[in-house]
TIMI-2910 file (N, C-alpha, C, CB; in pm, 1 decimal, decimal comma, always signed):
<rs>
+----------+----------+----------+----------+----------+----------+----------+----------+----------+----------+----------+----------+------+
!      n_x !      n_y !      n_z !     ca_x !     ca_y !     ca_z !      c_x !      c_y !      c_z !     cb_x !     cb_y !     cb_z ! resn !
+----------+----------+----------+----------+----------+----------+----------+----------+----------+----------+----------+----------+------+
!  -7784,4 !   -694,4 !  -3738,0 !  -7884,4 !   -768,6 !  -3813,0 !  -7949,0 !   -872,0 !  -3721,5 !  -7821,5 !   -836,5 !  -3937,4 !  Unk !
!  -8032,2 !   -909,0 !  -3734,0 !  -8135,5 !   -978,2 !  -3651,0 !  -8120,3 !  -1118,8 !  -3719,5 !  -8298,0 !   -907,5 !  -3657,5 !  Unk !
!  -8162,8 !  -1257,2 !  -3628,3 !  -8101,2 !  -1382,2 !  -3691,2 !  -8232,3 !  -1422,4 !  -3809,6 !  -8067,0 !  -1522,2 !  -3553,0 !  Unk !
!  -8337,8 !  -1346,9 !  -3802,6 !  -8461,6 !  -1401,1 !  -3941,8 !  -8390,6 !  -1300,4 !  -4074,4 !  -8693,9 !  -1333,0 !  -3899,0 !  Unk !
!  -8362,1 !  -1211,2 !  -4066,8 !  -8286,3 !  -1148,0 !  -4138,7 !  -8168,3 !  -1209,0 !  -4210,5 !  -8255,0 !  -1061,3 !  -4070,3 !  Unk !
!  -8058,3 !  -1259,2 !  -4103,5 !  -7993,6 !  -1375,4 !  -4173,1 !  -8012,3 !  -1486,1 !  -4256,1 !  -7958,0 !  -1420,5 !  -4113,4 !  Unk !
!  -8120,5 !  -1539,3 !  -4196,9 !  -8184,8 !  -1688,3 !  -4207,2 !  -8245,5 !  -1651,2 !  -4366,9 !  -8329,4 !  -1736,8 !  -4060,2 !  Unk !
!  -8298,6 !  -1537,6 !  -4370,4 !  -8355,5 !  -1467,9 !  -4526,0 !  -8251,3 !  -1468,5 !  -4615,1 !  -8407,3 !  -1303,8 !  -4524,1 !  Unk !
!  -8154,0 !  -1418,4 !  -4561,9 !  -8046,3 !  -1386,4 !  -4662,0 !  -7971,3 !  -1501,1 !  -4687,3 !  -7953,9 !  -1278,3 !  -4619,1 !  Unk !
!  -7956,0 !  -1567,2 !  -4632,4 !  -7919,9 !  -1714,8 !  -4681,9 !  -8010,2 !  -1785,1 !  -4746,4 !  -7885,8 !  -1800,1 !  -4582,7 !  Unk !
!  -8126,5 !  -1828,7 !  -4752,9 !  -8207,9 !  -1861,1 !  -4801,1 !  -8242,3 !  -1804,3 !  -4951,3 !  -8279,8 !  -1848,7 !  -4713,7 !  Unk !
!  -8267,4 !  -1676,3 !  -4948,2 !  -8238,7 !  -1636,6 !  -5069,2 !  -8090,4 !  -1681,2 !  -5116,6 !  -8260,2 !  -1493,3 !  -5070,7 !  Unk !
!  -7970,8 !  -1643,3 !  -5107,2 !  -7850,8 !  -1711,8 !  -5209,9 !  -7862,2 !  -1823,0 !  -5228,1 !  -7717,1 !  -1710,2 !  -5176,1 !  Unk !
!  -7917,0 !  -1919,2 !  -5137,8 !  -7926,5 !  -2061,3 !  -5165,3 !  -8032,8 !  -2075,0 !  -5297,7 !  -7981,9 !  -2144,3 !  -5022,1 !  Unk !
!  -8138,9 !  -2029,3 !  -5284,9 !  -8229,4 !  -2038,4 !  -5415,5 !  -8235,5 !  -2012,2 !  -5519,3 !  -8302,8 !  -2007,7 !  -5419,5 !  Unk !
!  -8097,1 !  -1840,6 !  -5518,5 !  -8033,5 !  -1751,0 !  -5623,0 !  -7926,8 !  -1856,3 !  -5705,5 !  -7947,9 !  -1608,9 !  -5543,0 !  Unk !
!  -7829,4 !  -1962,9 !  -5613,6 !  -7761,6 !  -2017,5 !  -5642,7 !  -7793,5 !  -2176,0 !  -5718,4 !  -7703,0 !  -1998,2 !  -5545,4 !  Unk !
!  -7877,7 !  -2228,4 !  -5667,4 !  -7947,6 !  -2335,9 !  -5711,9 !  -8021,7 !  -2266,9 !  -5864,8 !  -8061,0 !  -2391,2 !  -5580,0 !  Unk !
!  -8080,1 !  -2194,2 !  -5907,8 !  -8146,2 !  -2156,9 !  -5959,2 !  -8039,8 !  -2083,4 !  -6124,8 !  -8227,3 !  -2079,9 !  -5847,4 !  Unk !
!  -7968,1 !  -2051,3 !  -6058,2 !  -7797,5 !  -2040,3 !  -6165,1 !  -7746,0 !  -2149,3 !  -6205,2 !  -7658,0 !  -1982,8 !  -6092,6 !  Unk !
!  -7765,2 !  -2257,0 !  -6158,0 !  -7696,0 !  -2380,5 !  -6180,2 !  -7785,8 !  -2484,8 !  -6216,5 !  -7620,8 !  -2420,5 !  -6066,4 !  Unk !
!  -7918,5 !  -2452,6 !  -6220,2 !  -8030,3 !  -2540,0 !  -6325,9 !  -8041,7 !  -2461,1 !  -6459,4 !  -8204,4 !  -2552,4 !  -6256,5 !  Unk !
!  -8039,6 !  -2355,7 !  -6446,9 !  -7974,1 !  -2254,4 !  -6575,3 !  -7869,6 !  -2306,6 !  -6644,5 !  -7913,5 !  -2116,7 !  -6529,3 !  Unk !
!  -7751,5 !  -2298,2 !  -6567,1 !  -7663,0 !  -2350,5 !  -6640,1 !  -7653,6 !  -2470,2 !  -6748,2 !  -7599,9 !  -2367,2 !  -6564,1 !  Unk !
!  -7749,0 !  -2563,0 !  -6642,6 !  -7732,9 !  -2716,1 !  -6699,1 !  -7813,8 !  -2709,6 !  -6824,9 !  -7794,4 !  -2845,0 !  -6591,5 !  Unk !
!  -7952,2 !  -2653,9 !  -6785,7 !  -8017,9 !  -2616,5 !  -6937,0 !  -7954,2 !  -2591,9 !  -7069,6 !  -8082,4 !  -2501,8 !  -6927,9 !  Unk !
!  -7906,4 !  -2499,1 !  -7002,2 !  -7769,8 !  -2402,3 !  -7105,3 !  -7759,8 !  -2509,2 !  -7211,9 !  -7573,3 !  -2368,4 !  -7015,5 !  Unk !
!  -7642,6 !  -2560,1 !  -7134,1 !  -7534,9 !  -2662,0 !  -7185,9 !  -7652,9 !  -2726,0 !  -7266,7 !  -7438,5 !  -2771,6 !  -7061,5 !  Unk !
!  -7687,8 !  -2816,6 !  -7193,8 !  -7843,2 !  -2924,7 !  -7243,8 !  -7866,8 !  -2892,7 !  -7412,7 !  -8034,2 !  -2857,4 !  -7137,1 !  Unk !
!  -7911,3 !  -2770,3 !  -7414,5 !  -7966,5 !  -2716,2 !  -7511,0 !  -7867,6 !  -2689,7 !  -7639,4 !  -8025,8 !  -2602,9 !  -7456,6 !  Unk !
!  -7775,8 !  -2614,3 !  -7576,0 !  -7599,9 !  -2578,6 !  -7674,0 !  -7568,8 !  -2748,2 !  -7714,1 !  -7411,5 !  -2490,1 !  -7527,7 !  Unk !
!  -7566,6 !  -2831,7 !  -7685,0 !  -7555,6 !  -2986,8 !  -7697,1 !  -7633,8 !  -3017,0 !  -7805,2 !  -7602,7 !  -3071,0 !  -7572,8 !  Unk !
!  -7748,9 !  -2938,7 !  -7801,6 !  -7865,7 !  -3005,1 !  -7901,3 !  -7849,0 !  -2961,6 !  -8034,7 !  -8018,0 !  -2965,8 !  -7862,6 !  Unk !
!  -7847,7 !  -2867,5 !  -8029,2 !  -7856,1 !  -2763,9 !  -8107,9 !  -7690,9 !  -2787,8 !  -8188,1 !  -7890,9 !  -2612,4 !  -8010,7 !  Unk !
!  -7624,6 !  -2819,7 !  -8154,2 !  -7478,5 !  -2858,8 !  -8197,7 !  -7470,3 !  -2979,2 !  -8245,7 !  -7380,3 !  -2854,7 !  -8095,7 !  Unk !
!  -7564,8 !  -3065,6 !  -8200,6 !  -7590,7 !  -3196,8 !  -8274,5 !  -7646,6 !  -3207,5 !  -8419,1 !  -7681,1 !  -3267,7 !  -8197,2 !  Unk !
!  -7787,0 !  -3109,3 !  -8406,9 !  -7816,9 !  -3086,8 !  -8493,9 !  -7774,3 !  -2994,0 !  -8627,4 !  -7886,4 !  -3079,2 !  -8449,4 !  Unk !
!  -7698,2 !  -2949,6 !  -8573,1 !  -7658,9 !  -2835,3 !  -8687,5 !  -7538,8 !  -2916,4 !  -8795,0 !  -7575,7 !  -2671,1 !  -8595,8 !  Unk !
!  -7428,3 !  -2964,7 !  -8644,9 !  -7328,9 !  -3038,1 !  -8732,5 !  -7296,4 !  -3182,6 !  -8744,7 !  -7221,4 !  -2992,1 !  -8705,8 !  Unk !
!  -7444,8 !  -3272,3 !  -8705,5 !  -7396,7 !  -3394,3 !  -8714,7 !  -7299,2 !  -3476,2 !  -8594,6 !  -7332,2 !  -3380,3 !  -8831,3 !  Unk !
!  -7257,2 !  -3393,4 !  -8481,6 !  -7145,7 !  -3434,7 !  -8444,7 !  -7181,7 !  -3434,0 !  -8264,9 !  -7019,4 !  -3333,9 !  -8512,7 !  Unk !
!  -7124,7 !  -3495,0 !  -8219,0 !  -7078,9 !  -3455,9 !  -8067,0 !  -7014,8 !  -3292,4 !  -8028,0 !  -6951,7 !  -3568,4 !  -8030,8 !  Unk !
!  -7064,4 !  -3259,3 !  -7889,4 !  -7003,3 !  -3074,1 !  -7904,2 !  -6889,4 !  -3136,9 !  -7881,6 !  -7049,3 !  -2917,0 !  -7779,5 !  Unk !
!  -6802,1 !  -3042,8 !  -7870,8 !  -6674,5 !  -2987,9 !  -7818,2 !  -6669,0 !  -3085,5 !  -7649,6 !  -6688,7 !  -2780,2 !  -7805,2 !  Unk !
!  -6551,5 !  -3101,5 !  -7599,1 !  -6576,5 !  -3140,4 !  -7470,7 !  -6454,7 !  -3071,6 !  -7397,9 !  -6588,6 !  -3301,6 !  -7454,7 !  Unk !
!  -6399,7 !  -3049,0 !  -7255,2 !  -6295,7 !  -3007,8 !  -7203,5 !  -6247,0 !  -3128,9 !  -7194,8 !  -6301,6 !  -2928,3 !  -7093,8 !  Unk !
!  -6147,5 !  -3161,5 !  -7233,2 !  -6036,8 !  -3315,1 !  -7175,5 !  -5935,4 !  -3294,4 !  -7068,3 !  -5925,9 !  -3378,5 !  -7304,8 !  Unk !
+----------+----------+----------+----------+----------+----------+----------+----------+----------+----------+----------+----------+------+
</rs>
């Protein structure tokens, strides 16, 4: 493999990965809201 080839392929997972994990946060964000509203309450939390 050639090093721009590399440099691509890292670059892409980095953006693939960043891009999963603003997802995620949304996610949650939203599951939060939506759980507020439905039951009045704070979600669930891990302790």
């Amino acid at each position: 493999m050639t090093r721009s080839h590399l440099v691509r392929k890292a670059l892409w997972s980095g953006l693939y990965a960043g891009l999963g994990a603003l997802g995620t946060m949304a996610a949650r964000r939203a599951a939060s809201r939506i759980w507020r509203g439905a039951t009045g309450e704070e979600p669930p939390t891990k302790k």
